[in-house]
Structures are given as C-alpha cells and as structure tokens.
C-alpha positions in Angstrom: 0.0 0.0 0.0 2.7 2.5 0.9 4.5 2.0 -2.5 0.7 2.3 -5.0 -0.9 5.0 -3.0 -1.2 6.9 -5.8 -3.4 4.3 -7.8 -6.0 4.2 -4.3 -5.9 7.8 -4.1 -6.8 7.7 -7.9 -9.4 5.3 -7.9 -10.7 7.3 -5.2 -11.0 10.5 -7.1 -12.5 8.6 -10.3 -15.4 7.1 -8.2 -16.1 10.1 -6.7 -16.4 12.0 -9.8 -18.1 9.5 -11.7 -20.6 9.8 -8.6 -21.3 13.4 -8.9 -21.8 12.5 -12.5 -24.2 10.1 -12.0 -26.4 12.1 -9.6 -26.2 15.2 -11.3 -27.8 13.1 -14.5 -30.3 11.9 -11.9 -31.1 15.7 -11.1 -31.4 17.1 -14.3 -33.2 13.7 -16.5 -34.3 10.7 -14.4 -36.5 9.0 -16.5 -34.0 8.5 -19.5 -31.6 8.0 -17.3 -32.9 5.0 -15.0 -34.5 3.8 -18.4 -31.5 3.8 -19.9 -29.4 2.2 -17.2 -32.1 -0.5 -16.6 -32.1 -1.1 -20.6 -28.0 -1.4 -20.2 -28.0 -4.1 -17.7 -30.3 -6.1 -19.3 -28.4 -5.9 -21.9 -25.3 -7.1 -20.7 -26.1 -9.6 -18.6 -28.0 -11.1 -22.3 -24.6 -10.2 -24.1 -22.9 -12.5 -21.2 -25.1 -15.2 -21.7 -24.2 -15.4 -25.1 -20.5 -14.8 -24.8 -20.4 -17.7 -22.3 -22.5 -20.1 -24.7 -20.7 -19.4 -27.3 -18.1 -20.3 -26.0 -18.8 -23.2 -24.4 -20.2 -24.4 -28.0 -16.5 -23.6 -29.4 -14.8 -25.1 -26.7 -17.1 -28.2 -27.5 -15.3 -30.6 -29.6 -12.6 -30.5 -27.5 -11.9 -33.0 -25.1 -11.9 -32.4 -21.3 -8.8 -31.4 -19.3 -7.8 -32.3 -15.6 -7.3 -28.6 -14.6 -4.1 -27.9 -13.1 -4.3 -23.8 -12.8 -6.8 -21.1 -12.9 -5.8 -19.8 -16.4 -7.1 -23.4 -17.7 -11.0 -22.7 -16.5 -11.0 -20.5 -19.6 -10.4 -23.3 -21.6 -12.8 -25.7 -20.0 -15.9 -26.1 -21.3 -18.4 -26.7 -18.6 -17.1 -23.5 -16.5 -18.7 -21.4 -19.6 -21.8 -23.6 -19.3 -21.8 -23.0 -15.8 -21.3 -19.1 -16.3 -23.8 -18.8 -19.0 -26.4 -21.1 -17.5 -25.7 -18.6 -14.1 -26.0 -15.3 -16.1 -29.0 -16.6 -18.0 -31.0 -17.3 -15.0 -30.2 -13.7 -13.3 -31.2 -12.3 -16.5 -34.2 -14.0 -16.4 -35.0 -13.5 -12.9 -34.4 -9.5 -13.2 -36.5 -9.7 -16.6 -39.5 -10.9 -14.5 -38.8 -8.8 -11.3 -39.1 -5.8 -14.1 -42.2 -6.8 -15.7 -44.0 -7.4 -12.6 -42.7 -4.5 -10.3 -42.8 -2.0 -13.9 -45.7 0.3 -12.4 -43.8 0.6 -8.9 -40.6 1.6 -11.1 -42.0 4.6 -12.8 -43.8 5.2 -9.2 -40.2 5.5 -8.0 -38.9 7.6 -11.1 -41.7 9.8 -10.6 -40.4 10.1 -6.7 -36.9 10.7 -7.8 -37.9 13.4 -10.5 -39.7 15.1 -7.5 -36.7 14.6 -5.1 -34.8 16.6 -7.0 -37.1 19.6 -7.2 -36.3 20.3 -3.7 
C-alpha cells in the first residue's frame, strides 16, 4: 500500500467523480436515465449469456482437461456452461422482477424526478 498510494488515491478521485456524475444526471433527467441504465443491464447480462454459450459451444469438440491452474478454466468447457447457465438465470429473474414491479418503477422515477425539485 505504501508503494501504490497513488493508484487508491486515484481510484478514489474517479469514483467520486463518476458519482457526482451520475447524480447530477439523476437531477437534471431521471427518467431516460434509469430507463436507460435499466435497458444497459439487461443488456449485458443477455450479451454474457451469449459470450459464455458461445463459447462453451466452441470449446465443445474438444476433449476435457484435468485442470491444473486457474488460467485453464478458460479453456474448459463446462465453467462457460456454468457461467452462462448462471448469467441466463439472473437475467431472467431481473427480466421478471421488471415486468411485474414495472408500475412501482415509474412510481419511483416519478419520486426521484420530485426529489430533485427540492
């Protein structure tokens, strides 16, 4: 710690201004905002899914290693079904948890957009 203070110290000062960033956007547009970042997550946690199954279907034909380090799980193919299989059911359990709590989340944009009146 005493020889990469620096890189805390800058880490530090990038979270906090990506912070300030983030409300401020929150302040001035909520709704496209949490929209947007909703839409984003979603989106990447589908884009995971298919990275890891695609994957896994590459890594396929190949036959199965013992594994001797942790570079190798990349070349193994059940940890990408395992990751893919994981990252599909999240997606699918925040996919539902959107549809059915949709009304309460423009409730709550509708709240922040007020918030931030004050």
């Amino acid at each position: 710690l005493s020889v990469n203070w620096w890189t805390v110290l800058m880490a530090f000062l990038l979270t906090l201004v990506l912070s300030l960033t983030w409300t401020v956007l929150i302040r001035l547009a909520a709704k496209p905002v949490l929209w947007t970042s909703i839409v984003l997550c979603i989106t990447i946690l589908v884009a995971g899914t298919v990275f890891s199954l695609t994957r896994y279907s590459q890594l396929g034909t190949e036959r199965e290693d013992i594994i001797t380090s942790m570079s190798s799980y990349s070349y193994n193919k059940n940890t990408w079904l395992v990751c893919g299989v994981i990252i599909a059911v999240i997606t699918l359990i925040i996919s539902i948890l959107l549809v059915y709590f949709f009304s309460r989340v423009k409730l709550a944009i509708k709240l922040i957009e007020e918030a931030s009146k004050a």
